[in-house]
N, C-alpha and C positions, 0 to 999 in steps of 0.2 A: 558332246561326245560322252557314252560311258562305257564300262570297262566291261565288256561283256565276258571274259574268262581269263584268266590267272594263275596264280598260285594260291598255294590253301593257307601258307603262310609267309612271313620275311620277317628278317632282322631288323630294328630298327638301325638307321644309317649312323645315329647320333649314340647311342648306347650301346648298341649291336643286342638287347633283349630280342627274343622269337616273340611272334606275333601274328595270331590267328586272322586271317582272313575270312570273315563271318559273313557279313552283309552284302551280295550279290552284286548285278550289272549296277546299281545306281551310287554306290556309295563313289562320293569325291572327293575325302580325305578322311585320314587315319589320325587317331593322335595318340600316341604314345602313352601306355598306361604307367611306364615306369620313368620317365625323362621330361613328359611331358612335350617330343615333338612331336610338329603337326608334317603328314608325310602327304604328297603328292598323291592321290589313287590312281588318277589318270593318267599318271608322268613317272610309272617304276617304283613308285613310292619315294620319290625323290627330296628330302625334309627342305619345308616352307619357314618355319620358325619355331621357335619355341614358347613353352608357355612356362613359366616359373611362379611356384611361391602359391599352389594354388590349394585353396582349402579342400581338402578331398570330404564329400556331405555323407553323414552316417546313412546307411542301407543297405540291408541284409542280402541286398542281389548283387552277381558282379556279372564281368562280361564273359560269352560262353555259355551262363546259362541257360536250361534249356526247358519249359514247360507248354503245359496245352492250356490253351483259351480258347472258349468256345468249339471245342471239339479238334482246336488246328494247332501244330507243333510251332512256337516261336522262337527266339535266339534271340539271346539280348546282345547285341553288339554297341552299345554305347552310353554314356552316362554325361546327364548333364545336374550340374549342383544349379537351381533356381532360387531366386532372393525376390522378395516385392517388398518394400519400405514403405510408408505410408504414417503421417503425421506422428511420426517416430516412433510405430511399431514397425515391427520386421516376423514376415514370414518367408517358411524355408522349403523348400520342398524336391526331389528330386522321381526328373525325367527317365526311362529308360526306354533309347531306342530298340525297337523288336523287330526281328526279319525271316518271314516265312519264304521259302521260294515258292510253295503255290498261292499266299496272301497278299505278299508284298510288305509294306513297311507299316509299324503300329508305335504305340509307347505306351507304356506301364510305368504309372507316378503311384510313388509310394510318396502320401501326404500323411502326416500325423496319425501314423501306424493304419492308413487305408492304402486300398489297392485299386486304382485307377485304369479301365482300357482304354484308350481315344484311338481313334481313326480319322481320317481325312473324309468329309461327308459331300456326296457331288450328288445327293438327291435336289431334287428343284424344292427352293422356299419361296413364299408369300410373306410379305418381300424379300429379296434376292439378298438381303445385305442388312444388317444391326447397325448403326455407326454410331459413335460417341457423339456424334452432333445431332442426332437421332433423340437419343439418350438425353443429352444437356436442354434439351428444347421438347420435350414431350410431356406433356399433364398428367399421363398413365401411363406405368410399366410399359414400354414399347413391346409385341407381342408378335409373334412370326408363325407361319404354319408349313408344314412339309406335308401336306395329304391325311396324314396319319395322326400325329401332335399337333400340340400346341406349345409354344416353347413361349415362359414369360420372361421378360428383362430379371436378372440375378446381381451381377453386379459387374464393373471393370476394372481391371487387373493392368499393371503395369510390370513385368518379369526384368528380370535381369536375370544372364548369363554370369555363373559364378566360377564353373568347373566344368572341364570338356575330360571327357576318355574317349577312347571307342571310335569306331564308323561311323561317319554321319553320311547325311544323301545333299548335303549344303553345309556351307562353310562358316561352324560357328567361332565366333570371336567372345572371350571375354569381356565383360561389360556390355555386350548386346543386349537391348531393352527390344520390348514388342509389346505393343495393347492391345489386350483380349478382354473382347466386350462378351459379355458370356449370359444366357438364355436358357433357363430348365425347363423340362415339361416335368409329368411323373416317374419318368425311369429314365430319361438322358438330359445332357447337359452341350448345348451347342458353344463354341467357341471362333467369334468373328476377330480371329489377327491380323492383325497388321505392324508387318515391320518398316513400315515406311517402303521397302523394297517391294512386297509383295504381299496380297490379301489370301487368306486362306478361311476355310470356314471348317472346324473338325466338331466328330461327337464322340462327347465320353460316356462311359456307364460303370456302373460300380458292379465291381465282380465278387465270386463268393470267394470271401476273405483264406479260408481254411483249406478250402481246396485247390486255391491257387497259389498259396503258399508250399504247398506240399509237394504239387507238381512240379515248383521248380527246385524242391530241395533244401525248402530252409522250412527251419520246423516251427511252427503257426503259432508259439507265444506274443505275438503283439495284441494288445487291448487295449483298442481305440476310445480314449475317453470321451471326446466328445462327436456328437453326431453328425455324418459328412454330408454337405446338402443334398450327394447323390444315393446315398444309405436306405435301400430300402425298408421302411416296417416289418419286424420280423415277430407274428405272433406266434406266441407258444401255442403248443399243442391243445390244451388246456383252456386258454382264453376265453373261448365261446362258451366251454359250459360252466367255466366259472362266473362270469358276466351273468350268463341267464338264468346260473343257480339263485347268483344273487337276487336278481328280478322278481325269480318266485317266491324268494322267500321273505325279498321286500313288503309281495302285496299278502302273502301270506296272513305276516304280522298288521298291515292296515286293515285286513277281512279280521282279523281277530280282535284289534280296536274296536273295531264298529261291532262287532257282535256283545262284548264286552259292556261296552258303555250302551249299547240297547235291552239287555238285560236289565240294566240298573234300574232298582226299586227304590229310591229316596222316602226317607217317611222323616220328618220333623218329630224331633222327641225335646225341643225347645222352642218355642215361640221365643223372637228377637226379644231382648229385652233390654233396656239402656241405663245408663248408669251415670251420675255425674263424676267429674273424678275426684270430685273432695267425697264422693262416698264409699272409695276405693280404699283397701282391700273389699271385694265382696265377693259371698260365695253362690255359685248357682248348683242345682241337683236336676238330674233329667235320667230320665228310667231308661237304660239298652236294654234289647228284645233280642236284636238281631247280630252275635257273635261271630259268622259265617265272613262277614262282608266288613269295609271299613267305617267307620264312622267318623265325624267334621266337627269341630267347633271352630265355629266363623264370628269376626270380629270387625265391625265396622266404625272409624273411628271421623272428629270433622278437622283430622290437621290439615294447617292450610301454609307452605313454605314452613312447612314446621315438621318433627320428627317426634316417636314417643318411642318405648319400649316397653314389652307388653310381658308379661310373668304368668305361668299359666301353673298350677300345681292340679295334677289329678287323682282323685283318691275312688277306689273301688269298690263294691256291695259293703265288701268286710271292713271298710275305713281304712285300708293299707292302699299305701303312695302308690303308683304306678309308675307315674312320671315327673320331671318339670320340665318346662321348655319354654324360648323366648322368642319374640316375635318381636322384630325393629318396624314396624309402617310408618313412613312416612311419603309427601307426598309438595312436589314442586312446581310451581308453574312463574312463566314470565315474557318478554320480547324483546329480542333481538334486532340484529340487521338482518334475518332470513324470516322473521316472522314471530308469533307466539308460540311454544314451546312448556309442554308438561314433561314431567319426569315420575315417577314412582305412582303408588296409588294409598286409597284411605282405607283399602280390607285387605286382610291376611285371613288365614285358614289353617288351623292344623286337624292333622288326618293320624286318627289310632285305629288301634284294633280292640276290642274288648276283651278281657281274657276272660268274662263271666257276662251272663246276664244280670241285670239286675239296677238298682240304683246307685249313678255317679255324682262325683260330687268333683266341680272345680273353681281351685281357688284363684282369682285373678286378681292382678295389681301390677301398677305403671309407677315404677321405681326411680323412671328416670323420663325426662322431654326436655326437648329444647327446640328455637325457631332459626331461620336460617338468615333473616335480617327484619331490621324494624318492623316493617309492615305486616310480619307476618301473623299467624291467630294459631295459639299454641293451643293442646288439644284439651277438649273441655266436657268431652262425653265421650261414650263409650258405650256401643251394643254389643250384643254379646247373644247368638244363638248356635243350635245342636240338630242335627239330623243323623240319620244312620243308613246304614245299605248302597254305601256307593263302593264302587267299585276303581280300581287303579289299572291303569294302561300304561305307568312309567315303564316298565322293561317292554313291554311292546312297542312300546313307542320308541325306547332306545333300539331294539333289535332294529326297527326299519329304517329307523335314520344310517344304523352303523351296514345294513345290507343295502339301502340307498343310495352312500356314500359309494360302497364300493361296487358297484352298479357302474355309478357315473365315473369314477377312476378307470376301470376297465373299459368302455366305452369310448372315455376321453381320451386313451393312449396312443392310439393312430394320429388322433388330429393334435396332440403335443408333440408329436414324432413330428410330424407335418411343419409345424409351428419351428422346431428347433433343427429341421433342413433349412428354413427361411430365411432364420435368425441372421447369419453371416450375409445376408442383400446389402448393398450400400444404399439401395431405393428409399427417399423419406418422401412422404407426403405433406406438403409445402401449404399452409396458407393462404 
């Protein structure tokens, strides 16, 4: 039996509060938003019982109101407070029933400041049915199809009934549990319940946050912190040409590497020359030509599990300092349980610029060494040579790394959005 026409409103029997009649032919009990009784629909609204001591759940919707989804006028006529427990966390979230007279009956959850639409979904699946036994005994994500989608296993849910108001179209009881085995594709989210009483199968889709807030009247300050598995990717306007600005001007800068370092005219203004170190301090001289470009002095030494430190002083045409500078080379090797293993190396390089042409002069000396255990062979020579005309690619090289980077950030945002709708699956992959 349902109640095909009425009154628009009644008393309740228990409190004597007024009390809107919202939810059409199917609703078959009322529950009192101010007393908590539960009223007959079908029977005059005749009170069934009462409900007491019930935690009423924070949300900015109440019952009455009134907004548009997807183009159609809805009513919220009822409110359920939901709880799910789980190895002793607890989430909360609440239901609101919706009733269009040309739609029929819908719900709007407002979950951790998101805005939820589900419907009852009676399209045919491949297969017909999700079941938790499915679930417990399948090697892969169980995966269903409607024509259209593909909907993957997500996770199951076990609800609990915390808090009733409103119209309902079925008779909820406090402490009512029901499991929902639940299936996403890329834009809905299926849900196979079962209250032990009866199976239903619904789809939800995540609506646009600001305009649905608006619509029903309450003003759109919530900022949902973290991402709802059904939350679409939302790029900025900007994204694409930021991404592919970056792109150009990643390779931009590696065309300018290469051009750079093919230009490069190296010419030797020092033949290698080696050194014992008990003849250390020594001084070497070597003529620059080329002021334009950078020039190198390279240092080859034979430590072996050993370390030195190297003392460089550089003096100019005129005999005035330029510089001093120190170079640590050293260099490791040994075996492990993964294998044999080096670490460091036996040449270092330092890179000046010449403020003149003419002949330099540098002073070198190893002030200090030491080895890194017994075996090792501490350092006992020292080469020491000079070339000029090369050329530097560190900022171009840093430009394309740092337009690289953010290449791939941009790029990467969709499929970390993707990754963190995921996140919340109970699905582990087993051994």
């Amino acid at each position: 039996m349902t109640r095909l026409d009425g009154p628009s409103a009644i008393n309740c029997p228990s409190c004597g509060a007024g009390l809107d009649i919202l939810g059409g032919g199917r609703v078959v009990v009322q529950i009192c938003s101010y007393c908590g009784t539960e009223l007959d629909a079908l029977n005059d609204y005749r009170a069934l019982r009462k409900f007491t001591e019930m935690e009423r759940p924070e949300t900015p919707f109440s019952i009455g109101m009134q907004g548009i989804i997807d183009g159609v006028e809805y009513t919220i006529i009822g409110t359920l407070g939901m709880m799910e427990r789980w190895r002793g966390m607890t989430w909360r979230w609440v239901d609101h029933q919706l009733y269009s007279p040309t739609h029929g009956y819908a719900w709007l959850t407002f979950e951790n400041d998101h805005l939820i639409f589900t419907r009852r979904f009676r399209r045919p699946l491949n297969p017909s049915w999700m079941s938790t036994r499915w679930v417990e005994t399948a090697e892969a994500p169980p995966v269903v199809f409607d024509g259209r989608e593909r909907y993957k296993y997500y996770e199951t849910v076990t609800s609990e009934i915390t808090f009733a108001e409103g119209e309902f179209t079925w008779v909820p009881n406090i402490g009512d549990k029901a499991t929902t085995v639940t299936a996403m594709s890329h834009k809905h989210m299926l849900g196979f319940s079962d209250t032990g009483r009866e199976r239903e199968v619904e789809r939800s889709k995540y609506l646009p946050q600001d305009e649905t807030f608006t619509s029903f009247g309450v003003v759109p300050e919530y900022m949902p912190g973290k991402v709802h598995p059904l939350q679409p990717y939302k790029a900025g306007k900007n994204d694409a040409f930021l991404r592919n600005s970056a792109l150009v001007f990643c390779v931009l800068a590696l065309v300018g590497m290469i051009f750079v370092k093919g230009t490069e005219r190296r010419h030797v203004v020092l033949p290698p020359r080696t050194f014992q170190i008990t003849e250390l301090p020594q001084e070497v001289s070597f003529e620059i030509t080329d002021t334009e470009k950078l020039s190198a002095l390279s240092f080859q030494t034979d430590v072996d599990n050993s370390w030195a430190w190297l003392e460089v002083a550089l003096y100019g045409p005129d005999g005035a300092p330029l510089f001093d500078a120190g170079r640590e080379v050293g260099y490791y090797h040994g075996r492990d349980a993964d294998g044999r293993w080096t670490e460091g190396s036996r040449r270092t390089t330092l890179l000046f610029r010449a403020e003149e042409a003419g002949q330099h002069t540098a002073e070198i000396s190893v002030p200090e060494k030491g080895t890194w255990y017994g075996s090792a062979q501490e350092i006992s020579r020292l080469s020491v040579s000079a070339d000029q005309g090369r050329s530097s690619i560190l900022w171009l090289g840093l430009c394309a790394l740092l337009f690289g980077l953010f290449f791939v950030w941009r790029g990467a945002k969709p499929a970390l959005h993707k990754r963190a709708r995921w996140r919340g699956s109970d699905w582990t992959d087993e051994d």
